[in-house]
N, C-alpha and C positions, 0 to 999 in steps of 0.2 A: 504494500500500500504506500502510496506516493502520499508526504507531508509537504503540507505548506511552506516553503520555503523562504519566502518573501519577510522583509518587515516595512512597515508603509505607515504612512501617516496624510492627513487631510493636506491640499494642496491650494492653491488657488495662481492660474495661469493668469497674467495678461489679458489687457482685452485687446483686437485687432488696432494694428498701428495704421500709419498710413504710408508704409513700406512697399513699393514695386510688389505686386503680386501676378506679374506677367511670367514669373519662371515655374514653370509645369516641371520640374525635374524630381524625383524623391528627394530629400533630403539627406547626407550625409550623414553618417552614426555620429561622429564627432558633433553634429549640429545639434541632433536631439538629445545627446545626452548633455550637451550644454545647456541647452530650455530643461531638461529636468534636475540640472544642476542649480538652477537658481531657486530652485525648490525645498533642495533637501535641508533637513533638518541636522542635527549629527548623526541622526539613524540613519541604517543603509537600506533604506525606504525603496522599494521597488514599483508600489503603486498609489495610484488614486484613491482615497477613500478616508473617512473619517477617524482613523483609531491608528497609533504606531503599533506593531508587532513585536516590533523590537522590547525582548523581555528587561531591561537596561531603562527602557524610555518609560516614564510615569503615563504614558497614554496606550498604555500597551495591555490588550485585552486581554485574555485568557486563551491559551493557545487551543487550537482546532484544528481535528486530523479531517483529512478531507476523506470525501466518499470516491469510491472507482465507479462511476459511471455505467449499465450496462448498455446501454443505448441514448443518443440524441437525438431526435426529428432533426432533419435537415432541408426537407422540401422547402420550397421554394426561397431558401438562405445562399448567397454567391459564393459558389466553391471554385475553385481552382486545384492544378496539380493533374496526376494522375487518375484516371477513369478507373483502372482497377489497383489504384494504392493500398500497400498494406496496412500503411497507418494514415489515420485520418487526425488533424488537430483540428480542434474546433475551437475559434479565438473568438473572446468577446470584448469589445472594445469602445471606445470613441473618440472622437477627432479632435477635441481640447484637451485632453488630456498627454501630458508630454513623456509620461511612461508608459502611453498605448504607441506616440510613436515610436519610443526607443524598441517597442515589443516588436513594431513592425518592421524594422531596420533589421532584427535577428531574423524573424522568422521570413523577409528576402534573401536572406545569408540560408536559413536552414532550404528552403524551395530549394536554390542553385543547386547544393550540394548532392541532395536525395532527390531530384528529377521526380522520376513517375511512382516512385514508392512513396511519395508523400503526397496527401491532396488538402486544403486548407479551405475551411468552412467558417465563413461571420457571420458573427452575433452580435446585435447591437446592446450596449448597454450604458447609454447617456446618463451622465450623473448630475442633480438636480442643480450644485452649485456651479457649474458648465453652460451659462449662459446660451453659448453658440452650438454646445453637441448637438442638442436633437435639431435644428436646424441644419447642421452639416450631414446627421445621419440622413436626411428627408433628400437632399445632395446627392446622397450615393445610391440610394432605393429608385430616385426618380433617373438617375442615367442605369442604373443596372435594367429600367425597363425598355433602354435603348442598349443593352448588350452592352454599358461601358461598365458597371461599376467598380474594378477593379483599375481603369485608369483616374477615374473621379476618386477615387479613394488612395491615389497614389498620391493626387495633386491636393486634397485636402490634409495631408500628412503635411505635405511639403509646404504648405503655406497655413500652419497653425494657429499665426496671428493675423492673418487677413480675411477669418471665416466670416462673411456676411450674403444676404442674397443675390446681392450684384453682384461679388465675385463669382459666384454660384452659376448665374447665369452666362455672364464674360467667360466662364472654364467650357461650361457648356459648350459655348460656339465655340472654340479652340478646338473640343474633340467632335466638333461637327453635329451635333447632335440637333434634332428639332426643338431649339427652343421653348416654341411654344407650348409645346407638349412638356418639356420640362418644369417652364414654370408654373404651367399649369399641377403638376405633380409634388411641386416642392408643396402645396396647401391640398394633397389629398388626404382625408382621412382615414381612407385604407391605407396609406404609407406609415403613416403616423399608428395608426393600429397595428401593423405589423411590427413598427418598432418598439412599443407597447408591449407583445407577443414576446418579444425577443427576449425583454427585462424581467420578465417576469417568470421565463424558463431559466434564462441564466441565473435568477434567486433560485429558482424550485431545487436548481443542480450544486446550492453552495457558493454561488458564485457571491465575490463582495468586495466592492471598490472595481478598480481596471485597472490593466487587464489579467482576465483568464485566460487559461489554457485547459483542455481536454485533451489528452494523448492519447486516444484510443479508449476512452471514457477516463482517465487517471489526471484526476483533479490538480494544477498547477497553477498556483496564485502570481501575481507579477509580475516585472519585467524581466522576468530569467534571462540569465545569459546563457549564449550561444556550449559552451559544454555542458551543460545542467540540461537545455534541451535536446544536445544531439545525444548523451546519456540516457534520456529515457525513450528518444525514439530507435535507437540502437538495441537494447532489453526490448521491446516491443519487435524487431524484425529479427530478434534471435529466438521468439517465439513459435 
C-alpha cells in the first residue's frame, strides 16, 4: 500500500499580471518550481491545500494512509498515452495552482520516457481559494470539445498568471478552434457540471488539496518527483 508522501500547506498564487501572454510554449521545470517556490513555507510542501503535512509544522494534521483504488470511471475525462497501457495514472489537478504545474512538468518527463505503456487520465479538481481555476478548467473542457484539450491545457500551464477569458479566447484562435462555439462553452452548464462531477469523485477517492495521482488505483498525494513516480510505475509493470 502506497503512503502519502507529500507535506503541503495552504497557498495562495498571484492574481494574472499584465505580462505578454502570446507565448503558447509549456513552461520550463525551473519556471514552475520557481512560482511554487515563492510559496513555500519551510515545509517541503508538495501541494495545494489547507493543512501542512509536514509532522514538524504546527498545521500538520494527522497522518492518513491512503486507499489502493480498484477502479476509476474515466469516460468521457481527456486521456492521452497509450491505447493498451499497462498502467494508467489518473491526475487530478488545476490551473492556479503552481504544484499542479510542477506535477505537470514531471509527469511530461514520465509520458516521454514510458511511451505507450503509460496512458494519462484528468480530473479536474479546482480549489475554492483559486479565483481563476474553474474558469481555466471550463478553458480546457470547452477546447477538449474541439479535440484540443490537451494543447489548451498545455498553454494554461504555461501562462498561470495570465488566466482570464480573453486570454481564453485569444489561445483559442491560436489553436484554431471555433471561437464561437468556444465561448459559447466556457458558460455551459454541463461543462461546469462535469467539472463539478470531477471534484466530487476525486473527494469520494481520498483525494485533498492538488495534485493527485492514481497509479493504477494507488493513491499518490503531491507534486512527487520524477523517481518516487517512475518507482511506482516501474513495481506496477513488474507486475
Amino acid at each position: 500500500m502506497w503512503l502519502a508522501g507529500a507535506s503541503a500547506i495552504g497557498c495562495a498564487v498571484e492574481s494574472p499580471t499584465g505580462e505578454d501572454s502570446s507565448n503558447l510554449v509549456a513552461p520550463p521545470e525551473s519556471q514552475t518550481n520557481a512560482i511554487a517556490a515563492e510559496h513555500d513555507c519551510g515545509c517541503a510542501k508538495l501541494d495545494c491545500q489547507g493543512g501542512c503535512e509536514n509532522k514538524e509544522c504546527p498545521d500538520s494534521p494527522s497522518p492518513e494512509e491512503v486507499r489502493e483504488i480498484e477502479s476509476i470511471p474515466i469516460e468521457g475525462s481527456p486521456v492521452k498515452g497509450g491505447e493498451n497501457a499497462k498502467v494508467t495514472i489518473v491526475l487530478s489537478s488545476e490551473f492556479e495552482c503552481p504544484y499542479s504545474a510542477r506535477i505537470n512538468s514531471t509527469i511530461r518527463k514520465v509520458m516521454d520516457e514510458y511511451g505507450d505503456d503509460v496512458a494519462l487520465v484528468y480530473k479536474h479538481s479546482p480549489l475554492p481559494f483559486h479565483k481563476n481555476a474553474i474558469g481555466a478548467g471550463l478553458a480546457a473542457e470547452a477546447a477538449h470539445r474541439q479535440g484540443k484539450f490537451w494543447e489548451m491545457y498545455e498553454i494554461l500551464f504555461a501562462n498561470q498568471r495570465q488566466l482570464s477569458r480573453e486570454n481564453y479566447l485569444a489561445w483559442a484562435e491560436k489553436l484554431g478552434l471555433d471561437v464561437d462555439a468556444f465561448g459559447a462553452d466556457l458558460d455551459s452548464p454541463e461543462l461546469r457540471r462535469k467539472i463539478e462531477q470531477d471534484q466530487e469523485l476525486v473527494k469520494s477517492l481520498g483525494g485533498r488539496g492538488v495534485p493527485n495521482l492514481w497509479i493504477n488505483g494507488r493513491h499518490m498525494v503531491g507534486a512527487q518527483p520524477f523517481e518516487v513516480i517512475k518507482r511506482a510505475i516501474d513495481e506496477q509493470l513488474r507486475e
